[in-house]
C-alpha positions as CSV (number, residue, x, y, z in Angstrom):
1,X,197.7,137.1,45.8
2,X,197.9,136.2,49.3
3,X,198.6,140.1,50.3
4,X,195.3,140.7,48.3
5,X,193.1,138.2,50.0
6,X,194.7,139.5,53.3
7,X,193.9,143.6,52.7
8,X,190.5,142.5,51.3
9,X,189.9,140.8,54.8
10,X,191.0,143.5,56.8
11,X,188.8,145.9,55.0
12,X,185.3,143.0,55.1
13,X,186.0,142.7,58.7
14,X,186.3,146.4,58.8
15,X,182.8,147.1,57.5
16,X,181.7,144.4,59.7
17,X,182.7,145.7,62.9
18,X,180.9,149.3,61.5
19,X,177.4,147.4,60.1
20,X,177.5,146.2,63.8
21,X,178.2,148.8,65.6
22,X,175.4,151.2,64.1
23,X,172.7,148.8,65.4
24,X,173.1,149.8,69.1
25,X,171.9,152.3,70.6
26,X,173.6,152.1,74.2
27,X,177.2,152.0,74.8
28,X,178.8,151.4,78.5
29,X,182.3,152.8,79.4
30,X,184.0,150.7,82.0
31,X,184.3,153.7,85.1
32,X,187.9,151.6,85.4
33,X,189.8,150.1,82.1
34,X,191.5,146.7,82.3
35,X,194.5,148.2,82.4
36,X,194.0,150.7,85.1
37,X,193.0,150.3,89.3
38,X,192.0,153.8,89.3
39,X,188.8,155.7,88.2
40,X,189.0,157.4,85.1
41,X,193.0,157.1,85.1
42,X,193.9,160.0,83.2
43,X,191.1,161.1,82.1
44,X,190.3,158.6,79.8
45,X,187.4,157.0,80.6
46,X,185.6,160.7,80.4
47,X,187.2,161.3,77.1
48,X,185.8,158.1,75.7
49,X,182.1,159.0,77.1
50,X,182.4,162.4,75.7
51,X,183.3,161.0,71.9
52,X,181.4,158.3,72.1
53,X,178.4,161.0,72.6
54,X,179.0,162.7,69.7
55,X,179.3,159.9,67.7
56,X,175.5,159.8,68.6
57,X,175.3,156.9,71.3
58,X,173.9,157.5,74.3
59,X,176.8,156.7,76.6
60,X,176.6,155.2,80.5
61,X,179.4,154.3,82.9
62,X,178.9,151.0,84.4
63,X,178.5,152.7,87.3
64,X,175.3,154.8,86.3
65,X,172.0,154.2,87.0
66,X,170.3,153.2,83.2
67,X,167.2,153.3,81.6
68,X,164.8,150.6,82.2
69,X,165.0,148.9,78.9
70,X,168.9,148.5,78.9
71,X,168.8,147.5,82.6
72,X,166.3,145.0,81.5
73,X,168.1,143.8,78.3
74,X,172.3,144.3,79.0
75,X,172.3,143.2,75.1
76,X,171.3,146.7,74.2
77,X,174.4,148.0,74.7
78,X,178.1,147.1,73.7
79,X,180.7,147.9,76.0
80,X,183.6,150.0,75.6
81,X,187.3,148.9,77.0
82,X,190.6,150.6,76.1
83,X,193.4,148.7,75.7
84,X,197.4,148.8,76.7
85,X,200.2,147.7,74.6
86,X,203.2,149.9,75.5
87,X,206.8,149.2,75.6
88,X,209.9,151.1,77.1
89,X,209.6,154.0,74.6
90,X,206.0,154.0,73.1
91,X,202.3,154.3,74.9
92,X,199.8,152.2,72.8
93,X,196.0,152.2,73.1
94,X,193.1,151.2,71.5
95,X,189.4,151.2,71.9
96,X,187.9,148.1,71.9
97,X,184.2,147.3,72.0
98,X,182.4,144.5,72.8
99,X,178.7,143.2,72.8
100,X,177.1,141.4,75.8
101,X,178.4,137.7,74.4
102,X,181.7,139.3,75.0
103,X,182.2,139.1,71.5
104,X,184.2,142.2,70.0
105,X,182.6,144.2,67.5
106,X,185.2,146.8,67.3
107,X,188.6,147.8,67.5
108,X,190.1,151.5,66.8
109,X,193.1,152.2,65.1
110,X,195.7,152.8,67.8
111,X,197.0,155.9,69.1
112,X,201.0,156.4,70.1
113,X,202.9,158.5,71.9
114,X,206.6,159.7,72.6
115,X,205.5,161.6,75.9
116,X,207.5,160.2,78.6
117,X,204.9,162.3,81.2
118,X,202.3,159.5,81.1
119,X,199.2,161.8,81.9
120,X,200.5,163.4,78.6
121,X,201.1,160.3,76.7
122,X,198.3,158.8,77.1
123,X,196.0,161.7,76.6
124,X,198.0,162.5,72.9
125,X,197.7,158.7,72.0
126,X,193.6,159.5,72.8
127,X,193.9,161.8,70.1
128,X,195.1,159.6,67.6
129,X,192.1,157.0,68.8
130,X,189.3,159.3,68.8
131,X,190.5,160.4,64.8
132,X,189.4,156.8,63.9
133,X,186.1,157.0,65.6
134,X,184.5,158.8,62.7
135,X,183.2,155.1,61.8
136,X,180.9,155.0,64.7
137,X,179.3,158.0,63.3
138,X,175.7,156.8,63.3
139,X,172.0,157.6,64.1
140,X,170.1,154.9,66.2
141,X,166.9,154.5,66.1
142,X,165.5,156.6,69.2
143,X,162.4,155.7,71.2
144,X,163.4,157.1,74.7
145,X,160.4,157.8,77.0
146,X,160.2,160.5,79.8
147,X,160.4,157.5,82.1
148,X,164.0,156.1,80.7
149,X,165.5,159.8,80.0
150,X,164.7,160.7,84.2
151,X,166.2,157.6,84.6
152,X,170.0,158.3,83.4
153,X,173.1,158.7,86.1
154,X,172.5,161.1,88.9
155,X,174.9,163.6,88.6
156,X,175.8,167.5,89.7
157,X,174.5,169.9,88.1
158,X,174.9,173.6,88.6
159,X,173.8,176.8,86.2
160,X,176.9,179.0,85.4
161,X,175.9,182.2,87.2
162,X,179.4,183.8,85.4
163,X,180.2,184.5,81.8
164,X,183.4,183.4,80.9
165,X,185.4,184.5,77.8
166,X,188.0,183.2,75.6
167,X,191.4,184.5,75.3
168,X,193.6,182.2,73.0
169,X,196.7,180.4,73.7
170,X,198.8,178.4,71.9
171,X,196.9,174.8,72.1
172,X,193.9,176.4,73.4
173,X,192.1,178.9,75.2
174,X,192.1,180.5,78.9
175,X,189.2,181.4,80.1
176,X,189.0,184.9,82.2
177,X,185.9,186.3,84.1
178,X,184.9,189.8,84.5
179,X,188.0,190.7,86.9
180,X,189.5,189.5,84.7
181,X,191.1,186.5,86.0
182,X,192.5,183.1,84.3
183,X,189.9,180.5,86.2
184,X,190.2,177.8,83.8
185,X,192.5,176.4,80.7
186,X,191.0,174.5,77.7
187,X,193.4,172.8,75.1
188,X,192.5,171.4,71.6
189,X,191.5,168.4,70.9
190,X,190.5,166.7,67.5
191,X,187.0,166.9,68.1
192,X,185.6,170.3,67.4
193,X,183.8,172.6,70.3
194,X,185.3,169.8,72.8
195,X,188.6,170.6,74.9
196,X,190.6,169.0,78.0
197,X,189.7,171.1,80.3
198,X,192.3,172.0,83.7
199,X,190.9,174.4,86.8
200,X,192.9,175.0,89.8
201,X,193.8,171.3,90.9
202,X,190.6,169.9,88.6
203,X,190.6,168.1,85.5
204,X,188.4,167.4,82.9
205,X,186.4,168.2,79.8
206,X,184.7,171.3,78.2
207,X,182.3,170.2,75.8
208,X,179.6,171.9,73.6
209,X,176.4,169.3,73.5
210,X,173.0,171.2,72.3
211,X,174.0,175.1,72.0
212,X,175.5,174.9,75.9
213,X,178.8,174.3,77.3
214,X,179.7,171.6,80.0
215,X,182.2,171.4,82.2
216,X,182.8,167.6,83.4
217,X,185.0,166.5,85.9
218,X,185.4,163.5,89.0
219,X,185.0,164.5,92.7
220,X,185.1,162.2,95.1
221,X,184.2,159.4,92.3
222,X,181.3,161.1,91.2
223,X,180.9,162.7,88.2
224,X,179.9,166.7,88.1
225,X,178.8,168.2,85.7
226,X,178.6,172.2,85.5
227,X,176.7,174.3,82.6
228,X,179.2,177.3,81.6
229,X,178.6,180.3,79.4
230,X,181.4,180.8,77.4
231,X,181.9,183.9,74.4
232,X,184.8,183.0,72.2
């Protein structure tokens, strides 16, 4: 009986957390997670921002400039955190949000990995995360004025003046240009038409949001952003 009363719990506090969720609008991705100094340590905090998108949020680091509203109200948005628990063998995450009472909301099934190369691990224990996302899958209500949308982050833009196509490889695709030459590698993810993206000494995320591709990477702190035209 006990067992019972415990999965019925889990499964309440499970539809909870998801009720909850769908009522914001905004969610912030720490630019550094608890468990990391760096910015966007392994390209996680980018990977987060880029799911979270497409799980229809509109998604800020708490670095960004944000639209008046949510800079006026911080209770607008919940904020997204990704949690350690690894051991000798094993890399553990989870995505955890909260709400501006620091009160958690949410908390993702947790993604493993084997991978002793920890940019790997941690970027196949992602995987596993972002495959329990679906639950965030939601459609806020959207009032956003011209005022708020020039208002999000400053960042670099630049129009793809090259068309690049798609040769496949195992995991992926290469990119080539007219040349041709390899100028970029993309590799799968479990999110369609969005791939971790590597160039030169670059890396990042290629990601299709409205009929165009992105390119988004970190230089220098700051994130770029670069429109590409890509023909699979």
């Amino acid at each position: 009986m006990k067992k019972y009363l415990l999965l019925f719990a889990l499964l309440f506090s499970s539809v909870v957390f998801s009720q909850n969720v769908t009522d914001y609008k905004y969610i912030i991705v720490s630019s550094k997670f608890s468990f990391s100094k760096e910015v966007n340590k392994y390209n996680l905090n980018a990977l987060t921002k880029s799911v979270l998108e497409k799980q229809g949020y509109e998604v800020y680091y708490d670095t960004d400039i944000l639209p008046q509203d949510l800079a006026e109200n911080r209770c607008k948005a919940l904020y997204a955190d990704m949690l350690e628990n690894n051991n000798l063998l094993v890399t553990k995450i989870k995505l955890q949000l909260k709400d501006c009472k620091n009160q958690v909301v949410y908390v993702s099934g947790e993604g493993t990995s084997r991978e002793k190369e920890y940019a790997k691990a941690y970027v196949q224990a992602f995987r596993e995360v972002g495959k329990s996302l679906s639950v965030l899958k939601s459609n806020p209500k959207q009032d956003i004025s011209e005022k708020e949308i020039e208002m999000k982050m400053e960042m670099e833009s630049t129009v793809a003046a090259t068309v690049f196509f798609a040769q496949p490889i195992p995991n992926g695709f290469q990119l080539v240009d007219t040349t041709p030459k390899v100028v970029m590698k993309l590799f799968k993810t479990s999110a369609s038409n969005f791939y971790i993206a590597q160039k030169d000494s670059l890396q990042g995320v290629v990601f299709n949001k409205n009929n165009q591709w992105y390119f988004e990477y970190y230089q220098n702190d700051k994130l770029v952003s670069e429109k590409m035209e890509i023909k699979f």
